[in-house]
N, C-alpha and C positions, 0 to 999 in steps of 0.2 A: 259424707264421703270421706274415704279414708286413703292414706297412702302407705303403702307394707315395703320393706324392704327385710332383708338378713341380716342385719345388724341394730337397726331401728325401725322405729314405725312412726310415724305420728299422722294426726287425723287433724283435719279440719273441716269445716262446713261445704256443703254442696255449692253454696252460694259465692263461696270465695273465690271467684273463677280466676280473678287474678293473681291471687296469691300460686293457685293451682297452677297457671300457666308457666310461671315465670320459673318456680321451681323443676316444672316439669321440660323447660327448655332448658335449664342449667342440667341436670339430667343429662339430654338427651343430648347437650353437646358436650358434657365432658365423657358421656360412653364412644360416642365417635373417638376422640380426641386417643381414648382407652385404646379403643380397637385398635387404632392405627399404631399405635406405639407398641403395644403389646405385639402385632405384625411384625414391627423391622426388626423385631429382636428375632423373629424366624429367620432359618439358615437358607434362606433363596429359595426357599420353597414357593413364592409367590412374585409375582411380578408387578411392578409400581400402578400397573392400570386399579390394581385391589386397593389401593392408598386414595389414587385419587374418585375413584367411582363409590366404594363404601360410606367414605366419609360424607360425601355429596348427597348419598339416597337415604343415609342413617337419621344424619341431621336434618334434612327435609322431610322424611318421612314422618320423625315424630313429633315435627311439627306440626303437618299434617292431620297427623292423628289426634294432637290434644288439639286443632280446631275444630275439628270433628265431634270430639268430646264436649267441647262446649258447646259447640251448637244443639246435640241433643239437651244436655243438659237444661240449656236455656228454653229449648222448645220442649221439654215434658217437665215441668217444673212440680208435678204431682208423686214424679221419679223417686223412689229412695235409692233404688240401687247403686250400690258403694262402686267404683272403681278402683282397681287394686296394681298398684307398679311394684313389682317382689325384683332386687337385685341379687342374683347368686355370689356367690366368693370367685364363683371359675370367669366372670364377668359377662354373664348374658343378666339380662333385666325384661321384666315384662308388665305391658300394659293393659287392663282388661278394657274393652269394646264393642261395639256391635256386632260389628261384619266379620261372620268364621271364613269364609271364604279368602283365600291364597295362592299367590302367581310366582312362581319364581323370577324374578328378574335382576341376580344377581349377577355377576361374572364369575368364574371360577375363581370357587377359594370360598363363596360365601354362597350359601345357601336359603334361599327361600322359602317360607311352608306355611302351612297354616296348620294350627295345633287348637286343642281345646284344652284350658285348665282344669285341673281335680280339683276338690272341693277343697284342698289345702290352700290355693292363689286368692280365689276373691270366690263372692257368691254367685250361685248360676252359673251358666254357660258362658263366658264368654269370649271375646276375641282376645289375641293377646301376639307381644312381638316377643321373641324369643331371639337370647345371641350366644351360643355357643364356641368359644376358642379353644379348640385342642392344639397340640402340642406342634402338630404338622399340619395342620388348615384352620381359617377362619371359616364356619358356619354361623351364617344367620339365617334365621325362620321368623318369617314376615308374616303375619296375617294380616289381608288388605285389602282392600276394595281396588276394583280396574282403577278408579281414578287417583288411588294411591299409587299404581304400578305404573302409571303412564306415566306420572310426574316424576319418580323416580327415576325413569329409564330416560326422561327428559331431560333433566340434570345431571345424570350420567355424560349424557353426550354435549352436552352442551360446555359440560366443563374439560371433554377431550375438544372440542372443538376452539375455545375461548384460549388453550397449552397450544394447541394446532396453528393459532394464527399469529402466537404471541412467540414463535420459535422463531421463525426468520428473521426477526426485529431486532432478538434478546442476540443470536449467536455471533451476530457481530460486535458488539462490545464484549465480548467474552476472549480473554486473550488466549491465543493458539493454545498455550499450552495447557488449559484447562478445558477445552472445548468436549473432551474426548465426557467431561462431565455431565455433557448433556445428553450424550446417549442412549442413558434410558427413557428418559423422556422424546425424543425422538422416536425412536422404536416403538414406543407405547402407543403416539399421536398415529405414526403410521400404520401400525396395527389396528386400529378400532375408531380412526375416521373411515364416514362411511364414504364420502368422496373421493374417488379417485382422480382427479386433478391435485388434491389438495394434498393426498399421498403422493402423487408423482413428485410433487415439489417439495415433498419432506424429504421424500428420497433422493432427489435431487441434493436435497442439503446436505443428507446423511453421506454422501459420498464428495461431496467440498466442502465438509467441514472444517478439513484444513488446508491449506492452498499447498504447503511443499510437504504434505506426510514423512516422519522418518520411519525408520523399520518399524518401531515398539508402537509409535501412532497407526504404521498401518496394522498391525495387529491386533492392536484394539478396535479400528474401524471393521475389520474381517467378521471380528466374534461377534460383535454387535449384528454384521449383516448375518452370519451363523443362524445366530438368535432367533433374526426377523426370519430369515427361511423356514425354520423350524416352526414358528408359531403359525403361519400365514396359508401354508402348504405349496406344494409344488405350482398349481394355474396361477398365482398370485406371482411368485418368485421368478416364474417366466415371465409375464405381464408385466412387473413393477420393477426387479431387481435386475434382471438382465438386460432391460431396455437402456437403462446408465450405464450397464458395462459397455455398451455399443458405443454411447455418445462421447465416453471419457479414451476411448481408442487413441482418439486422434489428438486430444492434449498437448499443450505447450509442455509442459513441466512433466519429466520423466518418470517421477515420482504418484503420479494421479496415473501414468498408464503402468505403472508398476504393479499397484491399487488391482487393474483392470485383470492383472495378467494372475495375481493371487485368488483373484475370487473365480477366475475360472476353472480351478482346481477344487476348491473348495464349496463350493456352490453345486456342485454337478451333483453333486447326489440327494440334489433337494428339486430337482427341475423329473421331469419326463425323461425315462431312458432316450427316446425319440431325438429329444433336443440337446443332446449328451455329444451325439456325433454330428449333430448337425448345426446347428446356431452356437455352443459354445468351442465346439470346432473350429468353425470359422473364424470365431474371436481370437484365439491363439495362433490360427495360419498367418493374420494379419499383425499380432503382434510379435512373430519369428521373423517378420521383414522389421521388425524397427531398428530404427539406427542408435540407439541407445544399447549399450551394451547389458548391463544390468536388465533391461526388460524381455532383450533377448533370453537372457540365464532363469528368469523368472518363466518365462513361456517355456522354454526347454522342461522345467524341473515341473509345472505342471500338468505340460502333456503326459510325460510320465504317470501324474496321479491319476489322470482320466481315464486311460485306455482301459484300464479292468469295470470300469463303468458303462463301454459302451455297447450295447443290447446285441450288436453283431461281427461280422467281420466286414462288412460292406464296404466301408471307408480304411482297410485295410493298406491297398496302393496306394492312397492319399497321405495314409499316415508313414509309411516306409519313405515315399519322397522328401517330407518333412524332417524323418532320419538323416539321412543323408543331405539335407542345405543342411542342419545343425551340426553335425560331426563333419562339415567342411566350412566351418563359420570364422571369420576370419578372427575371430577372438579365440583367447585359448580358455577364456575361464567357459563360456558358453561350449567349446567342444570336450574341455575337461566334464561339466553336465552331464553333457548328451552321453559319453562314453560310462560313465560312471552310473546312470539312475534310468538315462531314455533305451538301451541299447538292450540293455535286461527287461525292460518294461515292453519291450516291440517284441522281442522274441518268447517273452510269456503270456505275452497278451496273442500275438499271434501266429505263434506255433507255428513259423515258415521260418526256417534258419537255413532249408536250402536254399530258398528264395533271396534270403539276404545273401549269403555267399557268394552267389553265381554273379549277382547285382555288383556286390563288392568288390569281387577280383577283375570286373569288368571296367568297373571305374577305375582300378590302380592302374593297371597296364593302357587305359585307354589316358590317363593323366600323363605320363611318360611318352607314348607312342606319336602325342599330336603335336609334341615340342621340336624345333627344328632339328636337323644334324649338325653335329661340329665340321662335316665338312661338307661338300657338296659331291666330291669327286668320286665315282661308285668303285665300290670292289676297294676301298679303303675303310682300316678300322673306322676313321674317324664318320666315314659314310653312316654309320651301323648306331654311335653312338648320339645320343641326345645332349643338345643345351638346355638346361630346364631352366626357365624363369621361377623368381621366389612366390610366384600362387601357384605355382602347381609344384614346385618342392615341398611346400605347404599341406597341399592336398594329398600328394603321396603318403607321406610321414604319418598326417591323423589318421589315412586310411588305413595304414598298415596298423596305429593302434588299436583303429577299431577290431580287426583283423587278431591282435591279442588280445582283446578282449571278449570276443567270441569263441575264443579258444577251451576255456572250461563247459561250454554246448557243445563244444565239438567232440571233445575229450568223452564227454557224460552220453552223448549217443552213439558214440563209437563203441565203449562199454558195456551200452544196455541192447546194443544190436549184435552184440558178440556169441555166437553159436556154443561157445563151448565158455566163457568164460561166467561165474560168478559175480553177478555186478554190485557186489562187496567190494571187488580188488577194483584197484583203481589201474590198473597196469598190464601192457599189453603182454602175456607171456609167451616163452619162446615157443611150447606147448600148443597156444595159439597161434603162433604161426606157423608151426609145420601144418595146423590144419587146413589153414588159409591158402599155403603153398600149395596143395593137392587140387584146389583149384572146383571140390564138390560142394565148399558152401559158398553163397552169396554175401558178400560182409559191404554192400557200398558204401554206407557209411566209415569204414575203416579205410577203403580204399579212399574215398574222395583225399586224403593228405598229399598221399604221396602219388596220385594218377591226375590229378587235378590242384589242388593248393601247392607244393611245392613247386610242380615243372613253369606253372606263372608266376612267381618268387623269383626261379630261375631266367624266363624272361625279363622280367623287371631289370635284376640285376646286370643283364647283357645288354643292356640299354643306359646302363649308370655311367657316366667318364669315371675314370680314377679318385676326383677330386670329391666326389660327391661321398665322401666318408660318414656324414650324418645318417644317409637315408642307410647307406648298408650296415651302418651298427643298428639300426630299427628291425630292418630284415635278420640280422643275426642274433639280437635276444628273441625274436620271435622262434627261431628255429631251437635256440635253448628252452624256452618256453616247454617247445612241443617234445621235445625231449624228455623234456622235466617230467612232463606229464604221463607222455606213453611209456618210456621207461625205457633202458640199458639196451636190452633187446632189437627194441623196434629199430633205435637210434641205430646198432650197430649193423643190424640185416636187413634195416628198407632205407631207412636216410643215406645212412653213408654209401651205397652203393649209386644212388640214385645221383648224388652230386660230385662221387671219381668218375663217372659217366659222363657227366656234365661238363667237368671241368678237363675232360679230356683223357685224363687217366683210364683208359679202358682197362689196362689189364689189373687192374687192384680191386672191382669190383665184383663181387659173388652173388649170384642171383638167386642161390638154393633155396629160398624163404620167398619167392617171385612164385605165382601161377603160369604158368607157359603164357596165357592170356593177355598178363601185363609184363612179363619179360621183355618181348617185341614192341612194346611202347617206350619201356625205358630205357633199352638200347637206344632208340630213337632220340634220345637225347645227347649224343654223342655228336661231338664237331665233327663238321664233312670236309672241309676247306681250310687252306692254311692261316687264312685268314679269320674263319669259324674258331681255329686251334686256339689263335693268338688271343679272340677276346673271350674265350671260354679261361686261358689264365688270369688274365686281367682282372675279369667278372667273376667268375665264378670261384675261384680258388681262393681269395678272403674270403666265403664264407664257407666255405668247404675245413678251411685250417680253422675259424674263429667260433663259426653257427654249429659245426658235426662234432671237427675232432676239440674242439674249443669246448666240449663238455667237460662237467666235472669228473665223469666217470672215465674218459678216453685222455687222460693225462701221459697214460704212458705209450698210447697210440699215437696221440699228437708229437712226441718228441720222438718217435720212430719215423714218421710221415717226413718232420723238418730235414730228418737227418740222411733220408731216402733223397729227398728234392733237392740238399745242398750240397751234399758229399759225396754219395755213392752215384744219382742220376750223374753226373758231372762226368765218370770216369765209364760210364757202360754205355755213352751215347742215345740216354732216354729222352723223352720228348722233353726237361726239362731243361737241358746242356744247351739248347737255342733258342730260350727264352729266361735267359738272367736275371735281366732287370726288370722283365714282370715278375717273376717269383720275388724278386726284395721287396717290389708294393706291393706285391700281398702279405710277405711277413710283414712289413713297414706297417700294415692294416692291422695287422693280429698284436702287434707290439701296443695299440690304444688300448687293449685290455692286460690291465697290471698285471694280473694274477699268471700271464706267461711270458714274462720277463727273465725268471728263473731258468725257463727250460730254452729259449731263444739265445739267450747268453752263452748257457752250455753249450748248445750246440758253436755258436761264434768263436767259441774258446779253443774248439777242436778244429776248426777252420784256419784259425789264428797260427798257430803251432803246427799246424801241417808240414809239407813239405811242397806242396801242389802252388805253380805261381799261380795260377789261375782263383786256386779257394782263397788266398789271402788276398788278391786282388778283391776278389768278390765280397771277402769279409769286412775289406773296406769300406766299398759301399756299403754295404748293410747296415754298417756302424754310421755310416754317413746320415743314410735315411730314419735311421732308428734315433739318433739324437731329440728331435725333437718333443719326442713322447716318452722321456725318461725324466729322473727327476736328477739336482745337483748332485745326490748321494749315488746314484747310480753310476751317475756319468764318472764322479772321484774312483769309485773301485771297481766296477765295469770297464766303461767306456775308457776310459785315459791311459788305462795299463794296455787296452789291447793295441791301443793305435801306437801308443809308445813303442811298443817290440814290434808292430809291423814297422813305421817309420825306422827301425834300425837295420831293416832285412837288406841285404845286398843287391835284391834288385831293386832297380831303378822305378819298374811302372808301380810298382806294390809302395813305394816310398811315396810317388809321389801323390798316391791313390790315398796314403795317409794324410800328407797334407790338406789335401781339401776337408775331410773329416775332420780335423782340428781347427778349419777354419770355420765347419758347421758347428763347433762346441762352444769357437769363441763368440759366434752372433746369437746361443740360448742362455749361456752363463757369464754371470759376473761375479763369482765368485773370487775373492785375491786367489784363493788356493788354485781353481782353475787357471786362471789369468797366469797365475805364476810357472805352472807346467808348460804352459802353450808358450809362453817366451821362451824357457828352456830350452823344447823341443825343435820350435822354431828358428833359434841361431844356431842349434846344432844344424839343419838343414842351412844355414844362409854361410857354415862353415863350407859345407862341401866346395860353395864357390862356383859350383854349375851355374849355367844357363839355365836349364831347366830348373833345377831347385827354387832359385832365385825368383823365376816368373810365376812358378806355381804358391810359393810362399806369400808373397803381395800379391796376388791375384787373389788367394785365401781367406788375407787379412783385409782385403778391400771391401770386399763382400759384407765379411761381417761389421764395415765402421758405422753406420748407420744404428746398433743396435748393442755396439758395444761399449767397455767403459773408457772413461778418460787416459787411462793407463794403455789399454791396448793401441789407442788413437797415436799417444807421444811415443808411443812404441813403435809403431806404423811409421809416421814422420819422421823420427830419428833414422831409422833404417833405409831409407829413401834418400834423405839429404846423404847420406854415409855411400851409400848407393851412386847417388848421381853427380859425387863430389867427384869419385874415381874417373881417372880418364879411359874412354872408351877402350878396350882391349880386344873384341871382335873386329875384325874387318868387312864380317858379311854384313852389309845393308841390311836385311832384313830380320835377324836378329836383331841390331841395333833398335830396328823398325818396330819389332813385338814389343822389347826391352821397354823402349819409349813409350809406346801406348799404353804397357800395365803400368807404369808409374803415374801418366797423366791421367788414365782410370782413375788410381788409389787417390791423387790429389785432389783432383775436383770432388770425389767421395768425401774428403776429410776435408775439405772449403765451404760442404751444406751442411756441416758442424761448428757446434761452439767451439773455437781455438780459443786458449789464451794467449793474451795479446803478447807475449814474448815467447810461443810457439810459430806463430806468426812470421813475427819479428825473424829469429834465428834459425827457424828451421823452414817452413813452408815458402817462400818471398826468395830466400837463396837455394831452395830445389826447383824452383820454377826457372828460376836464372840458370840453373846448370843446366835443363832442360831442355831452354831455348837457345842456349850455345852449339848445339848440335841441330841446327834445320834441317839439315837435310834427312831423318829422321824422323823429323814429328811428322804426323799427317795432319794438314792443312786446319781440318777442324779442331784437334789437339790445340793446335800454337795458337789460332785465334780465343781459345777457351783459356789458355792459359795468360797469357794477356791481357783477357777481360778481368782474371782472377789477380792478376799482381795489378794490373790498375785498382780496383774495388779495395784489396786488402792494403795496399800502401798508401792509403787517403786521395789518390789522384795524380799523384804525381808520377810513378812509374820513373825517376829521373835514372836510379840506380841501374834498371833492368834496361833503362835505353843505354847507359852508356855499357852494360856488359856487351849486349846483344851488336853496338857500333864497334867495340872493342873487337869484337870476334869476326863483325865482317868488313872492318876496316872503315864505316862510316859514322863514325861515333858522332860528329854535328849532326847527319842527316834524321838519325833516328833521335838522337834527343833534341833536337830542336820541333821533332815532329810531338815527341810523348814529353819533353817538360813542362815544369812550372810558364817559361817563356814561350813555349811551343804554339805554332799554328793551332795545331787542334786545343790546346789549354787555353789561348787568346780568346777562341770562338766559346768556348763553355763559357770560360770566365766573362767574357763580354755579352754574355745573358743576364747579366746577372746586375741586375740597374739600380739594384735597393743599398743605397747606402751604409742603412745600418746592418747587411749583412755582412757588408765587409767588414765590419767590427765587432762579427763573433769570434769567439776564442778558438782558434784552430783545434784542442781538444774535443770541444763542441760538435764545431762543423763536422768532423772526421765520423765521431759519436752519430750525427744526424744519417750522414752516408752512407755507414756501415748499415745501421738500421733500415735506413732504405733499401739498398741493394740486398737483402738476406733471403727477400724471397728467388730472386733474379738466382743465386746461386743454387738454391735446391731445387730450382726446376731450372736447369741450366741448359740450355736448349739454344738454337740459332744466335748462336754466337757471334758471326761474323754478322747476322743481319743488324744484330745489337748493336753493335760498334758502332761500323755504314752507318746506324740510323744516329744514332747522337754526334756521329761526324756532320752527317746530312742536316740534321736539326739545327747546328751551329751556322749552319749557314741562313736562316727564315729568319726574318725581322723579329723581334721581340715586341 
């Protein structure tokens, strides 16, 4: 017997069965050994079950085969026939043997067969194993008897079974961060154990493989499940894979129902359409109620992925209600999602955008309409308008995004349903609407904006108080939006007429671009009542100046419009001459947008410079309510100049109308350069020496202490002490009476401030004293507030202000024996006071501890006199 290879040959005796075995096991286990190496250097072309199955049946096999070989050999021992193993260069090797006969029972990647050698291999016919490696698969061709095929496919499985048992053991000493290692081993076991129990519990592992997944781990657990989908098929991936997504639902740790919430996007297109809308459905309905926010945003992002997956429209209304909880979800990043990836994915998936709209504008106005009224009492504005709590300010706001965000479908079938237009152009031309006007074509997709989406925008907005500035800038880039979109045109011959209509202006509106049809509708939007008139400016007319003429294109309409409503209405008795002060909160509204600052000024300017007392009056306020939404640059060559030359006008109401406005600039700026104007301007007013100047200037400056700087404060107090040093020079009572109460205003204002302690000292402690020199004056609550303020600020003692206040009514024992250091009421404190070493803290201390005590008492300065009464009353209770 001889042994042939391609490189060497050597022969030995038939009878050397040992020698023959031993070489022919070295053989056969370093060709395995080959195979498998030669494999991993393939580019993923195969899969680890070819590793561990080839090696198993190779090396067994020809083992197999050379005991086979010997036992013929030993039972015909008359045999000469030579046995021949020939190794190729490309790495197959062959044995020759009895049995021609061959069963495939490789796995993919390796090939089984039975072959006959040419008279090149060995002599005769005989059997032989062949292994083949190309470049992109392992082939091997087996020629074998059943009892070779059986044992082979037996150690096959026996060695996925022996990886299958020995996985749950190994994976926990494997530290987290390397877990993701076992994976394909996992995958493998699960794919090609035949037991389903023993897959369910791979699978089970393969999905707690790591107890807190981060992003990069769950994406490696995702591809892994990928993987297994792909190999296994769809009955499997329902049966096996989706059965875990169910069980990990409900998890402690956010992270495993994160897990739950990725594979149901991704997994869907390896299941049954069937089970696409219905079982993995379900798993995503239940995780848009979790209270994890992140899991929420995870389910959001991929419903989106699924819906172009599911077989029908069936589960259509199911999936629209899931719209709407997400785009009303109290997180912003989840309805950031939904607007951004679920919103386009519902309305391409399901092709109802009228459905959505009708739904949408139902929910905006029904969000608003079920909030109380600001007032109760009927046939009053306040009747009409809403309190909105913060979840339904909440729910308006996103809806109205979603609302623009459906506006590019709105846009694009308005377009494509247009009778005369090219749906090239993006843009509604004027061409098109005369043909529209005529009233012969049907365009309802065009019409739905302006016969339906705006006139409920319009209601919204008649339901908004003034204060609610947030939502009506939402509504007003919307209205820019659609502008932007339809074009110059539409904005100027359907929008704007629709909302002078609205806003009550009837005679500015032109209808010639209307159908007879919807003319009589949008008339109908016209206030009927003087009460209707009122909140149609109120509502309506910010966005009428901000949302229409607040275009880019209508810049020189909008500063015609302002100059209509503030100038000329004023002097021709138009509907706008008895409604002032709504017209300034609606400029006051149009002023948060910067870009008409420019043209609001101009117009101020010519207001300013008039001759009209009434416009510089007006101009006042304007500048009053407009401070707040300008910047310091503004305010320095704007604002400061205009109030300066009103404040010098010879009438009195326009002066003093300035005043307060200066006092709105000193509570937004702290600037010195500001600061140092408003002093200026300010002693010039406190020169006039009026009554009136006088009360309007500290009433001004009181307002703003709270908010202003140290300087305005010492400014304030200075002026007050200088004020209430003077001896009384009015005889009417009740001027004295106002006199009195703005000063005790501005004090107790500037008492829930930081003083320094020698503002205190020389100014505030002897304004309280000249204060209280004149009783008969203060009102009752006053004198006890200020009382409580010179006791608190002068450490307790008050001895000074008792002996001013006895000095002035002739009882100077009575009062300070009641408020001194020796006093009744000082006794009763001080004899609470039982701890000896308190008496031996350093009067700096104590005073120090006092002040800090009483600070909050002063900023919320409130029942005054009960205050007192009660620490009078308290001096009397046992300690």
């Amino acid at each position: 017997m001889h042994i042939e290879g391609t490189q060497s040959s050597k022969q030995m005796p038939v009878g050397d069965t040992d020698g023959f075995s031993t070489q022919l096991n070295a053989n056969s286990m370093g060709e395995a050994a080959a195979l498998i190496n030669e494999h991993e250097n393939l580019k993923g072309t195969e899969s680890i079950t070819i590793k561990l199955v080839s090696a198993a049946a190779l090396t067994e096999d020809t083992r197999k085969d050379h005991k086979n070989t010997e036992s013929t050999i030993e039972g015909s021992p008359g045999s000469q026939a030579p046995l021949s193993c020939s190794t190729a260069g490309g790495g197959g090797y062959g044995t020759s043997g009895e049995d021609d006969s061959g069963t495939d029972t490789s796995p993919e990647g390796i090939s089984v067969n039975g072959t006959q050698h040419g008279a090149g291999n060995s002599q005769g016919n005989s059997g032989s194993i062949s292994v083949y490696v190309s470049e992109d698969k392992v082939n091997t061709e087996i020629v074998e008897s059943p009892s070779i095929h059986k044992s082979s496919y037996k150690m096959a499985l026996e060695t996925i079974k022996i990886v299958s048992d020995a996985l749950p053991k190994i994976v926990p000493y494997v530290l987290i961060n390397h877990r993701e290692e076992l994976l394909p081993l996992i995958i493998c076991a699960i794919e090609r154990h035949p037991d389903s129990d023993v897959r369910d519990s791979l699978t089970h592992t393969l999905f707690n493989l790591i107890k807190r997944p981060d992003g990069q781990q769950r994406r490696i657990i995702m591809d892994a499940c990928v993987e297994l989908a792909t190999s296994v098929g769809e009955m499997r991936t329902e049966t096996e894979l989706l059965p875990q997504c169910w069980e990990q639902i409900n998890h402690q740790y956010e992270e495993r129902r994160l897990l739950v919430a990725q594979s149901c996007g991704e997994l869907a297109i390896y299941v049954r359409p069937e089970i696409r809308d219905s079982l993995i459905l379900s798993i995503v309905q239940q995780l848009v109620e979790d209270s994890a926010t992140v899991v929420r945003e995870a389910a959001t992002h991929n419903l989106a992925l699924l819906l172009p997956l599911f077989p029908n429209m069936d589960k259509y209304y199911k999936v629209e209600e899931l719209l709407f909880q997400l785009v009303r979800d109290p997180s912003g990043v989840v309805v950031d999602v939904a607007l951004r990836e679920l919103v386009p994915a519902v309305v391409g998936w399901g092709g109802k955008l009228d459905q959505i709209l009708r739904v949408l504008l139902s929910h905006i106005l029904a969000s608003a309409q079920r909030c109380p009224s600001v007032s109760g009492v009927e046939g009053t504005i306040d009747s009409h308008l809403r309190v909105l709590g913060e979840q339904e300010r909440w729910t308006i706001e996103v809806l109205l995004r979603m609302l623009t965000e459906l506006l590019p479908f709105i846009h694009q079938k308005a377009i494509e349903t247009c009778p005369s237009i090219d749906p090239s152009e993006n843009y509604i031309s004027e061409s098109s609407l005369k043909l529209y006007a005529t009233g012969e074509t049907e365009w309802s997709a065009f019409e739905w904006m302006h016969t339906e989406c705006l006139p409920d925008l319009i209601k919204l907005a008649c339901l908004l108080p003034a204060k609610e500035d947030s939502l009506r800038t939402v509504i007003t880039k919307y209205l820019l939006a659609v502008s932007g979109r339809y074009g110059k045109d539409y904005l100027e011959h359907i929008m704007l007429p629709v909302f002078l209509i609205a806003a009550g202006d009837i005679d500015s509106g032109d209808f010639t671009y209307f159908p007879l049809s919807i003319q009589s509708k949008v008339r109908g939007f016209r206030p009927k009542t003087s009460v209707a008139e009122k909140i149609a400016i109120i509502c309506v007319l910010p966005l009428l100046l901000s949302g229409i003429l607040g275009s880019p294109s209508s810049r020189q309409q909008l500063e015609e419009y302002l100059r209509k409503l503030l100038i000329q209405n004023t002097k021709d008795g138009s509907f706008s001459m008895h409604h002032t002060a709504e017209i300034i909160d609606a400029i006051r509204f149009l002023c948060i947008f910067e870009e008409h600052h420019g043209v609001i000024f101009h117009i101020l300017w010519e207001m300013v410079v008039s001759s009209d007392t009434n416009l510089k009056t007006s101009a006042a306020a304007l500048l009053k309510a407009l401070v707040p939404y300008v910047g310091v640059k503004v305010a320095s060559t704007h604002v400061l100049p205009a109030l300066i030359t009103l404040g010098s006008d010879q009438n009195s109401a326009v002066k003093y109308a300035s005043i307060d406005a200066l006092g709105a600039v000193a509570q937004h700026f702290k600037s010195d350069m500001v600061v140092d104007k408003i002093h200026i301007q300010m002693d010039a007013f406190l020169e006039d020496g009026s009554h009136e100047a006088t009360i309007s200037v500290i009433r001004a400056l009181a307002v703003a202490v709270p908010h202003s700087t140290d300087r305005l404060r010492e400014y304030l107090l200075t002026k007050i002490f200088r004020l209430t040093s003077a001896p009384p020079t009015e005889n009417d009572i009740e001027r004295r009476r106002e006199r009195a109460n703005v000063f005790c205003e501005a004090l107790r204002a500037l008492d829930a401030t930081d003083l320094p302690a020698t503002s205190v000292r020389d100014l505030l402690l002897p304004s309280i004293q000249n204060l209280l020199k004149d009783v008969d004056a203060l009102d009752p609550a006053h004198k006890e507030a200020l009382e409580v303020i010179g006791r608190e600020r002068s450490g307790g003692t008050l001895e000074s202000i008792g002996k001013a206040m006895g000095a002035h009514l002739g009882i100077a024992t009575s009062v300070s024996s009641f408020f001194g250091e020796s006093s009744l009421l000082g006794k009763k404190e001080g004899g609470e006071q039982h701890d000896p070493a308190a008496a031996s803290v350093p009067p700096q201390v104590g005073l120090q501890t006092q002040q800090e005590n009483t600070r909050f008492g002063r900023i919320m300065r409130g029942g005054f006199g009960d205050m007192l009464r009660g620490k009078a009353k308290g001096g009397d209770e046992p300690s």
